[in-house]
C-alpha positions in Angstrom: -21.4 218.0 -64.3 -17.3 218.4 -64.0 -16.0 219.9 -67.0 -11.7 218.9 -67.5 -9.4 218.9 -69.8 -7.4 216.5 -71.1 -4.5 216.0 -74.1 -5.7 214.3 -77.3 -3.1 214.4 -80.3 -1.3 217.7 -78.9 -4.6 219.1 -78.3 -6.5 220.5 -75.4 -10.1 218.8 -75.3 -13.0 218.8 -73.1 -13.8 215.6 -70.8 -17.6 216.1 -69.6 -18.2 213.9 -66.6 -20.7 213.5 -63.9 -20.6 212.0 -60.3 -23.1 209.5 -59.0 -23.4 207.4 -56.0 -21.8 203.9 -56.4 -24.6 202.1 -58.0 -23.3 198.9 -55.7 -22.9 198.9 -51.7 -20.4 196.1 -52.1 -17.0 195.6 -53.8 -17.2 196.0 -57.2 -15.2 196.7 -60.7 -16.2 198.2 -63.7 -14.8 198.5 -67.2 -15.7 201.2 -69.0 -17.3 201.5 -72.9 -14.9 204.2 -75.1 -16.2 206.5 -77.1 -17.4 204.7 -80.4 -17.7 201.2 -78.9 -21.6 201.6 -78.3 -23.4 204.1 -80.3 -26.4 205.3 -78.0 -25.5 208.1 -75.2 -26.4 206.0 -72.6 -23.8 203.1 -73.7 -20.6 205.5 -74.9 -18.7 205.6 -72.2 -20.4 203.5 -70.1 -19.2 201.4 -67.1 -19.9 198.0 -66.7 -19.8 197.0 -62.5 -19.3 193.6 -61.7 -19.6 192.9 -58.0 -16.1 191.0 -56.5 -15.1 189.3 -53.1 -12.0 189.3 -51.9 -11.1 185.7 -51.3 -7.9 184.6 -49.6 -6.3 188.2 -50.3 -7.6 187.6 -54.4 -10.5 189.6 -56.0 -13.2 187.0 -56.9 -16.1 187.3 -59.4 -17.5 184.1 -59.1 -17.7 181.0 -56.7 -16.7 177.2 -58.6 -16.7 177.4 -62.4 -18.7 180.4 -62.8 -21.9 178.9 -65.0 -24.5 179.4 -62.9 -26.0 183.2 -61.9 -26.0 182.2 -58.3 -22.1 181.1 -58.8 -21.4 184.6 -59.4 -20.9 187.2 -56.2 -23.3 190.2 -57.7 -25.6 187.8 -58.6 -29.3 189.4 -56.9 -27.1 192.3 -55.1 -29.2 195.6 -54.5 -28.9 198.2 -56.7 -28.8 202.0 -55.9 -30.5 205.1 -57.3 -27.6 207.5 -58.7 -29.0 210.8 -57.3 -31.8 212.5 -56.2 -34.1 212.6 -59.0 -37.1 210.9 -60.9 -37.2 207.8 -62.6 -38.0 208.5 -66.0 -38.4 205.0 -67.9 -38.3 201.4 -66.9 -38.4 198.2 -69.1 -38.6 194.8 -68.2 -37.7 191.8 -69.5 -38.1 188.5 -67.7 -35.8 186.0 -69.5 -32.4 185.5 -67.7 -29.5 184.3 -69.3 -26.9 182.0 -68.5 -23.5 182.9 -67.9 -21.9 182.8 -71.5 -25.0 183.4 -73.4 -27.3 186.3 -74.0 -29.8 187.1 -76.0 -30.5 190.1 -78.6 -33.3 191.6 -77.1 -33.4 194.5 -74.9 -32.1 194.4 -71.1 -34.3 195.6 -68.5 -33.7 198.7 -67.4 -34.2 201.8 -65.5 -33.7 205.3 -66.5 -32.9 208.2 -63.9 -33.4 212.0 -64.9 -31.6 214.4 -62.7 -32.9 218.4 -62.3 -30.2 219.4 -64.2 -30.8 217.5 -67.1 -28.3 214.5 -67.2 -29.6 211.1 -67.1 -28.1 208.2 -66.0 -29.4 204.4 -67.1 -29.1 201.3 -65.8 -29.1 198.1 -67.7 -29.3 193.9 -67.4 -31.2 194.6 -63.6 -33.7 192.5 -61.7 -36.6 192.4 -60.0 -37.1 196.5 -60.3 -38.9 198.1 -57.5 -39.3 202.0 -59.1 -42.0 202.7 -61.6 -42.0 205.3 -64.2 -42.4 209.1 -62.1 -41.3 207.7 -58.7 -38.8 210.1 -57.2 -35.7 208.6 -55.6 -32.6 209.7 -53.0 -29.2 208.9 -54.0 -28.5 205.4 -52.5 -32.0 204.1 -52.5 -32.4 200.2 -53.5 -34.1 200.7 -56.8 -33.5 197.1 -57.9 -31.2 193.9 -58.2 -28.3 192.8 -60.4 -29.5 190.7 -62.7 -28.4 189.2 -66.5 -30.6 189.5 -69.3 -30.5 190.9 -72.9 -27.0 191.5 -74.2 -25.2 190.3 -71.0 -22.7 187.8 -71.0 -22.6 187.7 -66.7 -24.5 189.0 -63.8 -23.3 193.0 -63.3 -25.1 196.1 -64.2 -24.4 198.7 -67.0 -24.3 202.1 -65.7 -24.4 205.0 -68.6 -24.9 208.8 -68.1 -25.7 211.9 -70.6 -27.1 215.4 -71.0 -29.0 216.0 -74.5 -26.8 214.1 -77.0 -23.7 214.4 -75.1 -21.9 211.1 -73.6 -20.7 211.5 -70.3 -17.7 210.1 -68.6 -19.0 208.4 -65.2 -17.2 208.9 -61.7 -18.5 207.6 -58.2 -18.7 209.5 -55.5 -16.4 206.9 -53.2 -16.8 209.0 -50.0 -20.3 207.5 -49.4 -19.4 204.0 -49.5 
């Protein structure tokens, strides 16, 4: 965990991050959650990665209109453990939504728990390949991108904390 400081209102405050491998081996964005947006530790501060191609010098999401899962560039792209560490939890759920439509209940998901204590979870995957207790290298295909639960598009929701404590999430870029 990195430990910064930053200026809020004329004050000095703590920034508690942590550096994982890219949870994508391909181009990707991400948006991130702020503080207060989502109220769980795995969802504050968050990042949202959304897989993109470049296409005639222009970042892409999607292919055509964008509808359809398979339109979409991340659509079924591996995902990759965060660290060396233990998978903790996993949840499934099978429905898949459309692009523009999710549902309310819970995305499947996979969460990591590092030696040190900080988790990281992984949300709106496919087709998961780790059980609960499996131990796994940074890098290692752990699943798919999929969309399901709250998810409006195909991408993955990375989130990362120790105890009660949000963390902001960085990626290690040097392994890419």
């Amino acid at each position: 965990m990195i430990v910064l400081a930053a200026w809020a209102h004329g004050t000095t405050v703590p920034i508690r991050e942590v550096l994982i491998n890219p949870p994508l081996s391909r181009l990707f964005v991400s948006i991130e959650h702020y503080q207060g947006q989502l109220e769980y530790p795995g969802d504050a501060l968050g990042r949202d990665c959304i897989v993109i191609e470049q296409v005639n010098g222009w970042p892409q999401m999607y292919r055509g209109n964008g509808k359809n899962n398979e339109d979409w560039h991340g659509w079924g792209a591996d995902v990759l453990a965060p660290f060396f560490g233990t998978v903790e939890s996993v949840e499934v759920n099978l429905e898949t939504n459309r692009p523009g439509r999710h549902t309310q209940k819970p995305a499947s998901g996979i969460t990591f728990l590092r030696e040190d204590g900080v988790r990281v979870a992984y949300a709106h995957v496919a087709d998961i390949e780790v059980k609960k207790g499996d131990f796994v290298k940074a890098g290692q295909r752990v699943a798919k991108v999929g969309n399901n639960g709250f998810a409006w598009l195909p991408h993955i929701h990375v989130g990362a904390w120790k105890g009660q404590e949000s963390l902001q999430i960085r990626f290690d870029l040097e392994v890419m």
